[in-house]
C-alpha positions, 0 to 999 in steps of 0.5 A: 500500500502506498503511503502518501509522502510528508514535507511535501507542499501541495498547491493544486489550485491558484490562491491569491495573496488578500490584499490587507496582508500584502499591504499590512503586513508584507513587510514581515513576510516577504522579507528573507532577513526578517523572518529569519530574524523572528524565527529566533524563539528569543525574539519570540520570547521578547514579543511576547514579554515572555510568554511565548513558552507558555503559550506553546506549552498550552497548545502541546497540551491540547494535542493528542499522540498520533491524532490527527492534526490541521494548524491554520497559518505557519508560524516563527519560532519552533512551535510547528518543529514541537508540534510536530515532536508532539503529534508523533510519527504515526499521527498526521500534521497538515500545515496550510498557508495562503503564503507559498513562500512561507510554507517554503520557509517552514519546509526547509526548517522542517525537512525532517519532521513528518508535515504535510504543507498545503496552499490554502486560503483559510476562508474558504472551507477545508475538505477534511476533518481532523482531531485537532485544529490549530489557531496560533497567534493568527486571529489577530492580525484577521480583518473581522469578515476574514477572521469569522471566516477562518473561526467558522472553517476551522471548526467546520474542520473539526471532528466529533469529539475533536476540538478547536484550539485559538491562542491569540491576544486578549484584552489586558486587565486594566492594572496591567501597565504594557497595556499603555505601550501595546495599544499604540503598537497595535494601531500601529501595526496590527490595526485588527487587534482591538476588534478582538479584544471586544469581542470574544472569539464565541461570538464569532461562530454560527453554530457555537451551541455544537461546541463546550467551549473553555477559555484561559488567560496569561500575562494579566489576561494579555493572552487567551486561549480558547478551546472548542470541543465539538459535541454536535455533528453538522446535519448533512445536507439533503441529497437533492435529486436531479429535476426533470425541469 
């Protein structure tokens, strides 16, 4: 029986770049020198004031062996290589990206691990299910009809009694003091990031009474993560069948 090969990039279709990522944030990915820069977990740490750690500890956490596994958006630092440690060699890990370069980038990190990368544009739906659907610090940089696109397919993507699992950015409580230098950051850069502070990620989904859904803050609630576990199976369409008329 043949086994379909891992760390291969698969783009059978044409995905064009959304324009707000070409134009926000554009030149962070498509710079070579910045992202080998930000592949660095020290500069992670120092983005994250320190919590970068903990919140890949969080994500492993979720992860079952040899589960099958999706995760929405490639990412800087070695939270993919510990993804992948973590899932196993008889589990499968997908990697999708609307970025053909930085699923090249990840490739090449990753040459040895067993990851399957895929040309992908999250809001557009995904044509399989998986135990284990993965968000990482991308929501935030998601204009808001984009961002209950990507919620809204990942969980779509999520098997019965599997779960969903966002870590993003969350509203500072008011006696954490960073919240006065992140805000001018974030409009300055991420322009998205306050929508999310507002609104709580449940109230993106559609069908949020098919899931129990858990949330967890770090670092005086700077962070968040949000768990769903899919408890309702979609109703199938109804066949319809061919008209005379």
């Amino acid at each position: 029986m043949n086994q379909m090969k891992a760390n291969v990039i698969k783009n059978s279709k044409i995905v064009k770049e959304p324009l707000y990522l070409k134009e926000l944030y554009g030149f962070m990915y498509h710079r070579g020198k910045l992202c080998r820069f930000l592949d660095d977990d020290r500069v992670q740490a120092a983005i994250s004031c320190g919590f970068r750690k903990k919140l890949v500890d969080e994500l492993l956490a979720e992860i079952q062996t040899n589960s099958s596994v999706l995760q929405i958006g490639c990412t800087f630092g070695t939270q993919m290589q510990k993804t992948a440690d973590k899932i196993g060699r008889y589990g499968s890990y997908v990697v999708t990206d609307v970025l053909q370069e930085q699923l090249d980038r990840s490739r090449e990190q990753l040459i040895d691990k067993k990851i399957d990368f895929e040309v992908h544009d999250a809001r557009k739906p995904f044509s399989q299910k998986y135990d284990t659907v993965i968000c990482f610090m991308l929501l935030h940089e998601l204009p808001e009809i984009s961002r209950q696109k990507v919620i809204n397919n990942a969980l779509d993507a999520v098997k019965q009694g599997g779960k969903a699992v966002f870590i993003d950015y969350n509203k500072p409580s008011d006696w954490n003091l960073m919240r006065f230098l992140i805000k001018p950051f974030n409009r300055l850069f991420f322009p998205f990031i306050e929508k999310l502070w507002n609104n709580p990620i449940k109230n993106y989904a559609t069908k949020n009474a098919h899931f129990i859904w858990e949330k967890k803050t770090y670092g005086a609630r700077m962070f968040q993560k949000v768990v769903a576990i899919r408890q309702v199976a979609d109703e199938k369409k109804p066949e319809i069948k061919p008209s005379f008329y």
